[in-house]
Each structure stands twice: as C-alpha cells, then as structure tokens.
N, C-alpha and C positions, 0 to 999 in steps of 0.2 A: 705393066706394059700398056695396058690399054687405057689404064688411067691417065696415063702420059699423054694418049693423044685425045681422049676427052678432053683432058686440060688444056691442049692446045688449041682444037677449035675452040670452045669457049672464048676463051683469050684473046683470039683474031674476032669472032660475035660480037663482044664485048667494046673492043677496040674500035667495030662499025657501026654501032650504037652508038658509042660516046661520042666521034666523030658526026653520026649525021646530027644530033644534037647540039653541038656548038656552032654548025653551021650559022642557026637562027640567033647566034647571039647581038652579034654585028662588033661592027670596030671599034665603032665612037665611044662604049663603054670603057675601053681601054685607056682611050684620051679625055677622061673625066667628062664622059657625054652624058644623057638620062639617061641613066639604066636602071632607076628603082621604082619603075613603073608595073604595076603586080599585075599582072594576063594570067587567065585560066587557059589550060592547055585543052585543046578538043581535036578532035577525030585521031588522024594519025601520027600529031606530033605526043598527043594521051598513050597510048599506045607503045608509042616507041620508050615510053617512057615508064612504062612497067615492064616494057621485055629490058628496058638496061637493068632494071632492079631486083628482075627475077635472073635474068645472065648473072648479074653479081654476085647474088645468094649462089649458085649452082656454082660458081666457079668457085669461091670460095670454099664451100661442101668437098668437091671436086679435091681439090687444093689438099686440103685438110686431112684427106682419107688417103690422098696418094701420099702426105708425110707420114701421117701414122703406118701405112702399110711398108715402107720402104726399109724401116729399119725392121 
C-alpha cells in the first residue's frame, strides 16, 4: 500500500523534471531547425538533470518491488 503511493509521487516528480527539461528545447528543432549543436549543461539545468536520472532509477526500483510484492 505504501508502495503505491511512493510510486505515485515519483511519477508526478518524474513527470516535472521531464517537462521542465523540454522546455529548453525550442520548436524550430521540430521544423528541421539547428538542433545538433552540442552545449554543456551547467548550474541548474546539470542538476535537474541528475535528479530526472536518479527519479528514474527510484521509480523504476519502486516499480519493480511493488510487482514483485503484489503477488
């Protein structure tokens, strides 16, 4: 039961990381604009970018242990 709602904040974390991360991507890539111009990430776009990677791992983990517990 509780893993349930661990699972579920994760999930919503998860979902506000990825989102404020797309933000920077822009539109023009969509419409065959530059977009294969390689930037180092710093301060707190770095950052947001190891908490989506560590959310992911934890949800997953999360994930995994509330299947196996369920049955």
């Amino acid at each position: 039961m509780i893993l349930n709602f661990i699972q579920i904040a994760l999930a919503v974390l998860l979902s506000i990381a990825i989102l404020l991360q797309a933000r920077g991507t822009g539109v023009g890539v969509a419409f065959g604009g530059d977009g294969n111009v390689y930037r180092t990430r710093r301060g707190v776009e770095k950052k947001l970018h190891l908490a989506t990677i560590v959310l992911a791992i934890l949800f997953f983990g999360v994930s995994l242990l509330n299947a196996l517990y369920s049955f």
